[in-house]
MARMARTOR-511449 format. One line per field, with one value per residue: x, y, z of N, C-alpha, C in turn; chain. Coordinates in steps of 0.2 Angstrom, whole numbers, always signed. Example, Ala and Ser with C-alpha at 12.3 -4.5 7.8 and 13.67 -1.06 7.14 Angstrom:
# residues 2
nxx = [+66|+64]
nyy = [-28|-11]
nzz = [+39|+35]
caxx = [+62|+68]
cayy = [-22|-5]
cazz = [+39|+36]
cxx = [+66|+64]
cyy = [-16|+0]
czz = [+39|+39]
cadena = [A|A]
This chain:
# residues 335
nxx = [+4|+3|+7|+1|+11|+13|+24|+37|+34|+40|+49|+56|+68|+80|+95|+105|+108|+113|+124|+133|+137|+141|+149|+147|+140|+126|+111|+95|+81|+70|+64|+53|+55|+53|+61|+62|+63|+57|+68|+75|+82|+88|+89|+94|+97|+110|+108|+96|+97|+100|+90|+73|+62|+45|+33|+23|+22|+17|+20|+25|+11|+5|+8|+6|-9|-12|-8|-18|-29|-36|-40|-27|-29|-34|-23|-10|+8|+20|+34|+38|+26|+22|+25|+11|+2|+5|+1|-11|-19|-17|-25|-36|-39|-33|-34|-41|-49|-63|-67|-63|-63|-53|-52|-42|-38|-32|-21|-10|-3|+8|+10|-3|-11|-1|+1|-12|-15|-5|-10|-23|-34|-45|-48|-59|-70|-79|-80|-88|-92|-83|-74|-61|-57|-45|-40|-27|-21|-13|-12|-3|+6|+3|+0|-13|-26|-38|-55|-59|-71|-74|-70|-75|-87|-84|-81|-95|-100|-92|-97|-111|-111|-103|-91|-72|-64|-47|-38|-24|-14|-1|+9|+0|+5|+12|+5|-12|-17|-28|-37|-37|-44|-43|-49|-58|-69|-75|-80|-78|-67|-49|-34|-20|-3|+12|+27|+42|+40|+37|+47|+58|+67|+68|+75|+74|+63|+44|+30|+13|-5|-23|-38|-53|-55|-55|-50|-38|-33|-33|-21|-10|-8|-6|+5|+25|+33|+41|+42|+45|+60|+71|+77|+69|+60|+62|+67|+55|+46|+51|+47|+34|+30|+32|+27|+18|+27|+28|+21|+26|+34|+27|+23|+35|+39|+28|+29|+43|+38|+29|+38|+47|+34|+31|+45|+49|+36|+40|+50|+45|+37|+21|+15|+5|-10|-3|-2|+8|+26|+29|+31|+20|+26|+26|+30|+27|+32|+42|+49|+61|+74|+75|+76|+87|+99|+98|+99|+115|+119|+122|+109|+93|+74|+58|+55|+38|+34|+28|+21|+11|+11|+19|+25|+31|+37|+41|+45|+52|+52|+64|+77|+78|+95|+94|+83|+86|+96|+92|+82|+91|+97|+87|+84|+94|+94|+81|+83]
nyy = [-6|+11|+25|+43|+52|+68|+84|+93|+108|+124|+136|+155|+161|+159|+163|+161|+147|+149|+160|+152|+142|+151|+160|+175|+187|+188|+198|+197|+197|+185|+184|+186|+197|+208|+223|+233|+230|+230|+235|+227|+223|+207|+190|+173|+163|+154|+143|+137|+129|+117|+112|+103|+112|+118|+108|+112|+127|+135|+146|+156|+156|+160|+174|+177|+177|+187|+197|+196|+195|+183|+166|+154|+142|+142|+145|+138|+133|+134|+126|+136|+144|+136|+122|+120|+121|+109|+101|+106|+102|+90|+83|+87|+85|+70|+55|+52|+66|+76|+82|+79|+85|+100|+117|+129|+144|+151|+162|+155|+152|+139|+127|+123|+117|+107|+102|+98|+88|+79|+73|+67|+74|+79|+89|+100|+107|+117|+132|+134|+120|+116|+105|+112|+128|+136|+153|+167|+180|+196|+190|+178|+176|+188|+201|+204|+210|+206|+213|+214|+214|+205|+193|+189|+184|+173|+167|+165|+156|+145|+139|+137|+129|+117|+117|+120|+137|+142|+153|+161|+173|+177|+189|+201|+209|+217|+224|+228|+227|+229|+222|+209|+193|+188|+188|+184|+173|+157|+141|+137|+143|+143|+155|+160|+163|+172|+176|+180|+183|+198|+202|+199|+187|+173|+164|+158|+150|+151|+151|+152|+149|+154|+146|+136|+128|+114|+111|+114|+107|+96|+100|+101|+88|+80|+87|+90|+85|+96|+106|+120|+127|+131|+144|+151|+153|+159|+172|+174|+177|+188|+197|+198|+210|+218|+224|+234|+241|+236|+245|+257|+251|+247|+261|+263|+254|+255|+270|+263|+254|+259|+268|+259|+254|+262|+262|+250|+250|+257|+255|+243|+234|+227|+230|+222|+227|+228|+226|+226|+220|+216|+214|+209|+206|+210|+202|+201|+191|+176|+171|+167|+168|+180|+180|+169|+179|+190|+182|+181|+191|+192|+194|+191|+185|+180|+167|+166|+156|+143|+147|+146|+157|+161|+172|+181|+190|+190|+202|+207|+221|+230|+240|+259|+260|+246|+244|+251|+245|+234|+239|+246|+233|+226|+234|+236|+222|+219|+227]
nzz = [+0|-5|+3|+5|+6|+13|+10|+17|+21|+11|+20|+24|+32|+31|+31|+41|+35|+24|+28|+33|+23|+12|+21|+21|+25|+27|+20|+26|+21|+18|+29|+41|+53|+66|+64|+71|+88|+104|+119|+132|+147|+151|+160|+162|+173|+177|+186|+183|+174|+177|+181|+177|+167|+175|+170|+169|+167|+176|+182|+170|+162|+173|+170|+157|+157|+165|+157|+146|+152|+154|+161|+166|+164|+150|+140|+131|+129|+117|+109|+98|+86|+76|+82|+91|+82|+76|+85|+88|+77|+79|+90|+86|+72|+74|+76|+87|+87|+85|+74|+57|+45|+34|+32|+22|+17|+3|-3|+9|+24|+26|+34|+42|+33|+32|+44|+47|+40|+40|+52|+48|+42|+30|+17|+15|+4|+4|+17|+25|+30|+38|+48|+56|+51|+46|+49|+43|+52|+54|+36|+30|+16|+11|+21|+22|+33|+43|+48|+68|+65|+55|+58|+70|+62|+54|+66|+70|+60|+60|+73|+70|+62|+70|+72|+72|+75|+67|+74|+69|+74|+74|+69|+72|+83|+79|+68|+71|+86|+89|+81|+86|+91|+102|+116|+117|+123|+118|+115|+102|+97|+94|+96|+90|+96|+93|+103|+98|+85|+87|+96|+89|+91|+84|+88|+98|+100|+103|+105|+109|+115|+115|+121|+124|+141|+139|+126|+126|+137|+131|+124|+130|+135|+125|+118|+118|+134|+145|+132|+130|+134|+148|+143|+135|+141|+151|+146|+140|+150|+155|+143|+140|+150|+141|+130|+128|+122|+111|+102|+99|+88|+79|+74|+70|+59|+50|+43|+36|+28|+21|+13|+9|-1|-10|-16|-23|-29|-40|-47|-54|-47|-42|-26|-15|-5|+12|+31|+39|+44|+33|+14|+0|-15|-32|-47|-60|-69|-69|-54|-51|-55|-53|-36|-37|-42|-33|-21|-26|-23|-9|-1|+3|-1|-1|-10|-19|-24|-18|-11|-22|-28|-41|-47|-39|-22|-6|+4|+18|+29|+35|+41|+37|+30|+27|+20|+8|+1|-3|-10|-21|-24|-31|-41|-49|-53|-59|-72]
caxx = [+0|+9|+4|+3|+14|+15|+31|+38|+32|+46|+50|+58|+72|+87|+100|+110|+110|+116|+128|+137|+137|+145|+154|+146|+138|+120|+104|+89|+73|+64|+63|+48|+56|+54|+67|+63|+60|+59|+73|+77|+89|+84|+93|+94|+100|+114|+106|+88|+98|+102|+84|+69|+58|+38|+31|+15|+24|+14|+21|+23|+4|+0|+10|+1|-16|-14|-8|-23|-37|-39|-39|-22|-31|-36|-18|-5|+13|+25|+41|+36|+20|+22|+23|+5|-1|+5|-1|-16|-22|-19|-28|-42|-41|-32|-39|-44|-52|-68|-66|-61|-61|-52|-50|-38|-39|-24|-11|-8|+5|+7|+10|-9|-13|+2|+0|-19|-12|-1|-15|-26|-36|-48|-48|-67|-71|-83|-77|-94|-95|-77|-71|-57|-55|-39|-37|-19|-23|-14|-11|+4|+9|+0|-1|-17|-28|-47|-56|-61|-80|-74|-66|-82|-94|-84|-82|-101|-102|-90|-100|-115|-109|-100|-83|-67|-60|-42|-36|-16|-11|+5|+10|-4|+7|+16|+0|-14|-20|-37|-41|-36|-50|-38|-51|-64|-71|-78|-77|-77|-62|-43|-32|-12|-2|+19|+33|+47|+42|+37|+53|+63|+71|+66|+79|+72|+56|+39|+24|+7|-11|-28|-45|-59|-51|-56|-45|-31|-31|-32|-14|-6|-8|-1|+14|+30|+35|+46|+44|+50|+66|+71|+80|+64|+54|+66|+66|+48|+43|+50|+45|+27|+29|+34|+21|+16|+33|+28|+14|+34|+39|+21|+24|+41|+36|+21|+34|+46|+32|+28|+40|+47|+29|+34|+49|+45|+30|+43|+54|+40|+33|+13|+13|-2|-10|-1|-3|+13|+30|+33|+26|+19|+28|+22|+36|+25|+35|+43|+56|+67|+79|+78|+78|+93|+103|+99|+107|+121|+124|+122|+100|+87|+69|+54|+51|+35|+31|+26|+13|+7|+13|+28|+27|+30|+42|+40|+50|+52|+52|+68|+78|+80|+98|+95|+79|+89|+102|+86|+81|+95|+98|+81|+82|+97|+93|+75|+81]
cayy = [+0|+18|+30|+48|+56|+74|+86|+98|+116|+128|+141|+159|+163|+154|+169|+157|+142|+154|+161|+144|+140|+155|+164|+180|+190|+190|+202|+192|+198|+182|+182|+194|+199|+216|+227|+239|+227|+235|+236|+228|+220|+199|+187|+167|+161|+148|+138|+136|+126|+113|+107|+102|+116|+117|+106|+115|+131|+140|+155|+158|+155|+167|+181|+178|+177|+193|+202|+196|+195|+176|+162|+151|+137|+144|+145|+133|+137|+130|+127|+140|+142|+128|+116|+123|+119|+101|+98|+106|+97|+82|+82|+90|+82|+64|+49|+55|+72|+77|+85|+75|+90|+108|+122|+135|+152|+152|+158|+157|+147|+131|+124|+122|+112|+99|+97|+95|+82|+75|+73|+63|+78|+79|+97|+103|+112|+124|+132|+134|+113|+110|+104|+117|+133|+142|+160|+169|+188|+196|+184|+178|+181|+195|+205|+206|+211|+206|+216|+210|+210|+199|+186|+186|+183|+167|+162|+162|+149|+139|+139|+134|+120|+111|+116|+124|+143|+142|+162|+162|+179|+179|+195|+205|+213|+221|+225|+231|+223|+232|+218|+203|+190|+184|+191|+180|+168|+154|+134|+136|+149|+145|+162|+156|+170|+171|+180|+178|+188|+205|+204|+197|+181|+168|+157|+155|+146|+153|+154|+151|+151|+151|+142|+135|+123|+106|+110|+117|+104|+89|+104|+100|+82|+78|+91|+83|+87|+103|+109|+127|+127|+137|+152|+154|+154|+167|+178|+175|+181|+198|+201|+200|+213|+225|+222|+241|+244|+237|+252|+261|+247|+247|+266|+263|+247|+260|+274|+262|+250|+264|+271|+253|+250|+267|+260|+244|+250|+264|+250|+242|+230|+227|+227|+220|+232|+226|+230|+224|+220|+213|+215|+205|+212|+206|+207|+200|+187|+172|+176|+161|+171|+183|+178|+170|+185|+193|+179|+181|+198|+189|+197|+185|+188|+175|+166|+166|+148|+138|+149|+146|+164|+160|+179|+185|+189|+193|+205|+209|+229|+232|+248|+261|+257|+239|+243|+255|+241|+230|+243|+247|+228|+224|+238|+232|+214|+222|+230]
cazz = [+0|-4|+6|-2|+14|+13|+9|+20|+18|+11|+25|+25|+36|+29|+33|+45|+32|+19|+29|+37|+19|+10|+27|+21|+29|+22|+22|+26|+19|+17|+37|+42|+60|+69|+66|+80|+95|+113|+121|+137|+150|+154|+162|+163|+178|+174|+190|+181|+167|+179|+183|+171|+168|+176|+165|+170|+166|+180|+183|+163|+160|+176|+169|+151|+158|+168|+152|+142|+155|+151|+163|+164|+160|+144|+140|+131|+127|+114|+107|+92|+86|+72|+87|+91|+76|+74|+90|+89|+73|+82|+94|+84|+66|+73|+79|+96|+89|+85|+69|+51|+38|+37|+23|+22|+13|-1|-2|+17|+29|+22|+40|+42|+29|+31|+49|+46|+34|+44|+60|+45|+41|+24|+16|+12|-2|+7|+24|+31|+31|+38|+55|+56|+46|+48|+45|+47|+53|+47|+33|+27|+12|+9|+24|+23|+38|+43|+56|+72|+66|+49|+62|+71|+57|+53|+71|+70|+55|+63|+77|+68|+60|+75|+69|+76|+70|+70|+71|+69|+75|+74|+67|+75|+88|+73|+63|+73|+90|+90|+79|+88|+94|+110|+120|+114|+123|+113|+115|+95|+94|+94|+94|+91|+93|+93|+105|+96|+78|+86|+101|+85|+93|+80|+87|+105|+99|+109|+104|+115|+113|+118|+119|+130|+143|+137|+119|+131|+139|+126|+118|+135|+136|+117|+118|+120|+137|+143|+128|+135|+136|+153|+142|+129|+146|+155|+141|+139|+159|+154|+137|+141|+152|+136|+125|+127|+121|+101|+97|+95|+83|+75|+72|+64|+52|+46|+39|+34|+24|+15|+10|+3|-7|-15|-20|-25|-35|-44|-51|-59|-43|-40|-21|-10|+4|+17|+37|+45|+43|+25|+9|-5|-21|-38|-54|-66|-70|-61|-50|-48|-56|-46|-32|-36|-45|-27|-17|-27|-19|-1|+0|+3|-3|+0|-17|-13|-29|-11|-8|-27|-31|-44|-49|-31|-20|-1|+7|+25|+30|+39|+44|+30|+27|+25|+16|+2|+0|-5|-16|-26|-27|-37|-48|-55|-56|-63|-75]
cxx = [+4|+3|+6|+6|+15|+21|+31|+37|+39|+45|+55|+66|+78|+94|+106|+113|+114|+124|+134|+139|+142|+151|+152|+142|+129|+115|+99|+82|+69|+62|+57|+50|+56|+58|+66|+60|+62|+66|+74|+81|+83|+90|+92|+99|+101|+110|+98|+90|+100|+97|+80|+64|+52|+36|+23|+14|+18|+15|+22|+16|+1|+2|+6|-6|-17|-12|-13|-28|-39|-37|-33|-24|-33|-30|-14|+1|+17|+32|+40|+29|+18|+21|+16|+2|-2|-1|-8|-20|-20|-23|-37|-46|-39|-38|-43|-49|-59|-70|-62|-59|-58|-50|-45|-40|-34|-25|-11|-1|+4|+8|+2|-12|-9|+1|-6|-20|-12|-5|-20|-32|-38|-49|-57|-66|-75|-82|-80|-96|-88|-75|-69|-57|-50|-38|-32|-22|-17|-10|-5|+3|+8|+1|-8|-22|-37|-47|-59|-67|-79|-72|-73|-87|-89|-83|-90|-102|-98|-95|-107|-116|-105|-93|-80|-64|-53|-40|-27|-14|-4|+9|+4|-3|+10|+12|-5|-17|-27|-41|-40|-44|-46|-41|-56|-65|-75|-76|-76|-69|-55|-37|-22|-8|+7|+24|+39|+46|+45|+43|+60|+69|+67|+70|+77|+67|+52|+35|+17|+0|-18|-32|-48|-52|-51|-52|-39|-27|-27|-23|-11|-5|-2|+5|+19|+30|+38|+47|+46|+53|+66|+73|+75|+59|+58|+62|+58|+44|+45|+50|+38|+27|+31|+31|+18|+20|+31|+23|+22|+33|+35|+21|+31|+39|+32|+25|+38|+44|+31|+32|+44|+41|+31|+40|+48|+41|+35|+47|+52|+35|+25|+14|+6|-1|-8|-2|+3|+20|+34|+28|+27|+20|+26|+27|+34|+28|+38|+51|+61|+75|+83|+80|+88|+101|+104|+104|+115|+125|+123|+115|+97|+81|+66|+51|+44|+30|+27|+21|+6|+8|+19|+31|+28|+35|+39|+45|+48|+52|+58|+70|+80|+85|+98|+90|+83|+92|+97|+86|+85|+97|+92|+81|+88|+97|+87|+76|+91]
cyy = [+6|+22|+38|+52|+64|+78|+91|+104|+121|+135|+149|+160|+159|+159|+165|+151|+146|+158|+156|+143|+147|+159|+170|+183|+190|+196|+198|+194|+193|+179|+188|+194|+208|+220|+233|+235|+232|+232|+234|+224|+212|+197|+179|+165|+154|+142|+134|+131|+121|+108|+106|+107|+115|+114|+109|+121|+136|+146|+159|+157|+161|+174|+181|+180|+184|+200|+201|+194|+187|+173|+158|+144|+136|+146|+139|+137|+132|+129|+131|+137|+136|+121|+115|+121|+113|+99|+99|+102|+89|+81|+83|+85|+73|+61|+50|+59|+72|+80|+81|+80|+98|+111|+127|+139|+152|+159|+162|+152|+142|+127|+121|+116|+105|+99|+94|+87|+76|+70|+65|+66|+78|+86|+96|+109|+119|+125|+131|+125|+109|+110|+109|+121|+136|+147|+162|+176|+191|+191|+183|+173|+189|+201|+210|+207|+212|+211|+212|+206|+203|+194|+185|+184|+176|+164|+157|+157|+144|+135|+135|+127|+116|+111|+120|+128|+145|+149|+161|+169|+183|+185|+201|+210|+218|+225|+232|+228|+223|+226|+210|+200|+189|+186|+188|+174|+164|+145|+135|+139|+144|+150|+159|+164|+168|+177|+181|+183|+196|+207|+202|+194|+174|+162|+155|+149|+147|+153|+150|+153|+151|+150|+140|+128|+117|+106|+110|+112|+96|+93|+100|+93|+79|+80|+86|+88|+93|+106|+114|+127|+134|+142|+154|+158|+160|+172|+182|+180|+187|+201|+202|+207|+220|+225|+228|+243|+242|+241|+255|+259|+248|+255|+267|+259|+252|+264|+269|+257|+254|+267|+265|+251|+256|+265|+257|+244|+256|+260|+244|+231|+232|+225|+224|+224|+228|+230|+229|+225|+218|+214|+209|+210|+206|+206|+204|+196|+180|+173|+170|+163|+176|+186|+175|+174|+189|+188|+178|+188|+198|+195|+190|+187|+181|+174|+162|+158|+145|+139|+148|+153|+164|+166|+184|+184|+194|+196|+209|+218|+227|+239|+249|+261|+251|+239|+248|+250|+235|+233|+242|+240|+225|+229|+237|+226|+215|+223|+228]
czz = [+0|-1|+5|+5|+11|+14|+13|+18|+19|+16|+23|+28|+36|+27|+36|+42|+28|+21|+29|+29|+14|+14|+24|+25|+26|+26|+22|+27|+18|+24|+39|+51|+61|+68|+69|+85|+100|+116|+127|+140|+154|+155|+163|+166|+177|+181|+188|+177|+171|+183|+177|+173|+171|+172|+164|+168|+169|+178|+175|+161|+166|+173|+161|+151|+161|+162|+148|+144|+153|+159|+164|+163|+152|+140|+137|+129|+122|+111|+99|+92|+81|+77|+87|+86|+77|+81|+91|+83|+75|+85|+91|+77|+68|+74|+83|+95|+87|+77|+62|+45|+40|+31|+27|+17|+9|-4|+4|+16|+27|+28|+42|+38|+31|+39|+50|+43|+39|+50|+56|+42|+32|+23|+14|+7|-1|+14|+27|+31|+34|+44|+58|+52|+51|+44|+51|+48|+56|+44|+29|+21|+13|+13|+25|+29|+39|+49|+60|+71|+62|+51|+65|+67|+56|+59|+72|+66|+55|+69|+74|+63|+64|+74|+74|+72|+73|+66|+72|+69|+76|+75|+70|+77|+81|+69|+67|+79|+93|+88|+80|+91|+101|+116|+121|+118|+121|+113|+106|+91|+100|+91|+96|+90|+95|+99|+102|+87|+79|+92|+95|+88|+90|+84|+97|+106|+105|+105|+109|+113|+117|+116|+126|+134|+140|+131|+124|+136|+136|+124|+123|+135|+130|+118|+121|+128|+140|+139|+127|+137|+142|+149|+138|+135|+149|+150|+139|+143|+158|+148|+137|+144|+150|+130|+123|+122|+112|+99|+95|+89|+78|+71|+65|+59|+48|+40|+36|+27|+18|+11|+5|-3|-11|-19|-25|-33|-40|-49|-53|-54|-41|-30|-18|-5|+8|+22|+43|+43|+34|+19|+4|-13|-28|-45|-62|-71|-67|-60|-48|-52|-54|-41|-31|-37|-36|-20|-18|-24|-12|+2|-3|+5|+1|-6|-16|-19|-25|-10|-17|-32|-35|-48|-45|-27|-12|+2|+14|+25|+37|+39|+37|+29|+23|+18|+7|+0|-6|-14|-23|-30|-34|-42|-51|-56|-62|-72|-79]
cadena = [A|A|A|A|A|A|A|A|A|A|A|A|A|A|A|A|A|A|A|A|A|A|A|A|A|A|A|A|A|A|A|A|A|A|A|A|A|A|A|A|A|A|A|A|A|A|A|A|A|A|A|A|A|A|A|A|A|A|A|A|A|A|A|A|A|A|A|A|A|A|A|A|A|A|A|A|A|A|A|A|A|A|A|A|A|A|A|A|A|A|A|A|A|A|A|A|A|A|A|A|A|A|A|A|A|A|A|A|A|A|A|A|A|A|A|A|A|A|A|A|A|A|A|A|A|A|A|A|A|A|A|A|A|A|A|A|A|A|A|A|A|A|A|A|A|A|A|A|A|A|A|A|A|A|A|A|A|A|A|A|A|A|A|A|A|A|A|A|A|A|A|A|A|A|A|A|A|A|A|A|A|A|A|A|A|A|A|A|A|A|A|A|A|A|A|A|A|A|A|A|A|A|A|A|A|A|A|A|A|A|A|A|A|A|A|A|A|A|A|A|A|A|A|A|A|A|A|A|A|A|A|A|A|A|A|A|A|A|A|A|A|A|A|A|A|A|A|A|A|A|A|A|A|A|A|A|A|A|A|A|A|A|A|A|A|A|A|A|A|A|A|A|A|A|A|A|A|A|A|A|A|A|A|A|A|A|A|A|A|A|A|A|A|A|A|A|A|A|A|A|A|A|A|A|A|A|A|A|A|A|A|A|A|A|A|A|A|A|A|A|A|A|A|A|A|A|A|A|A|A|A|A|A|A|A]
């Protein structure tokens, strides 16, 4: 019997392979991290590293709950929000869950789909008929952004049909948090959200979510173990309590967004309205040449083929030096 097993979803943020591999120094645009994160002083005490973390991860769950008015029951934490995923479509779409079918929105996070896969998950053709529906807010690629109402009207048709609405708000903090659900309570509603894009430490792995206890608890149970390492968790306990500190960042990303779609669009790219940190550029053509002409000059775009866009390239909004460098480099590969 062959079994049709599903292929890894291509990823972004390969700045570190790139280097390791040329010793250059690279620019890494197909990473969408903060480049204004808050600023401050944490510490991981060498004697935490010599026991095994809470597995309960208390006191990390009470400082989350008191920043978003939630319950700490209501609460899981993961080794990135991918983890979170995987584990939540197990529990939801495997054997054990409750749920058999799930749609996605294309062109989103191809994570959802494969671990929905993975779980044993059947896609539906109509969302208001499927187990799980996962929307990214805002949404990656695009950077596109629903409002709070347009996430409640599909909670409701979730709702009405027995299903579960999986909100991935990853990028939120960066965009707009007015339009977050994570406020929501709802047995129907799971809200995933990440630490580690808008403090830009990708390499800590954090991300955490919430839901009604009974899913929360089914996340807990499945997760491997301590999967919060004590230094993701340190770092964690005092970056929550700087969360005010990203409307700054959200102010810089704004200016700096815009004045790269202006770019962009000058040297003859179709961007997409975007609301965060990276844009969806369009060059009307397919770009695997592109892309590679650019890493010949140690810059990494997000060929965005994966997503089904093979005339798209996604780029990050960094600081206006690094964004100029960007610049100049596309318009002469462009042109």
């Amino acid at each position: 019997m062959v079994v049709d097993f599903p292929k890894r979803v291509v990823h972004g943020g390969t700045g570190k392979r790139q280097q390791e591999k040329t010793k250059k120094k690279v620019l890494d645009f197909s990473a969408s991290i903060n480049p204004f994160p808050p600023q401050f002083e944490w510490h991981c005490d060498p004697d935490s590293l010599i026991s095994y973390p809470d597995d309960s991860y208390y006191e990390l769950k009470e400082t989350i709950a008191h920043i978003f008015h939630r319950n700490p029951e209501e609460i899981c934490v993961g080794n990135g929000s991918a983890e979170i995923i995987r584990v939540f479509c197990s529990v939801e779409l495997g054997c054990h869950g409750s749920q058999k079918t799930f749609f996605t929105e294309p062109p989103t996070f191809g994570e959802y789909e494969l671990s929905a896969r993975l779980a044993g998950g059947e896609p539906a053709s109509d969302p208001e008929n499927a187990g799980v529906r996962f929307i990214c807010n805002p949404n990656n690629p695009t950077g596109g952004l629903l409002s709070k109402e347009a996430i409640l009207a599909r909670l409701e048709k979730a709702k009405n049909c027995g299903g579960m609405l999986f909100c991935d708000e990853a990028f939120i903090e960066l965009s707009d948090p007015e339009s977050s659900v994570a406020d929501i309570h709802n047995p129907h509603l799971f809200v995933l959200r990440s630490l580690t894009k808008c403090f830009s430490v990708p390499g800590i792995r954090f991300g955490y979510g919430f839901g009604d206890p009974g899913i929360i608890e089914r996340i807990e149970t499945a997760r491997s173990p301590w999967t919060v390492n004590s230094y993701a968790e340190a770092y964690a306990l005092q970056a929550f309590h700087h969360m005010e500190d990203l409307a700054g960042s959200r102010k810089k990303i704004e200016l700096e967004r815009r004045w790269l779609e202006q770019e962009l669009t000058g040297i003859g790219f179709l961007c997409h309205p975007s609301s965060v940190n990276y844009l969806l550029a369009d060059c009307k053509r397919d770009v695997s040449m592109l892309c590679k002409q650019l890493s010949e000059r140690d810059i990494l775009v997000r060929d965005c083929t994966s997503f089904g866009l093979p005339s798209c390239i996604r780029v990050a909004v960094r600081t206006q030096d690094e964004n100029r460098i960007l610049v100049e480099a596309l318009s002469a590969c462009m042109h």
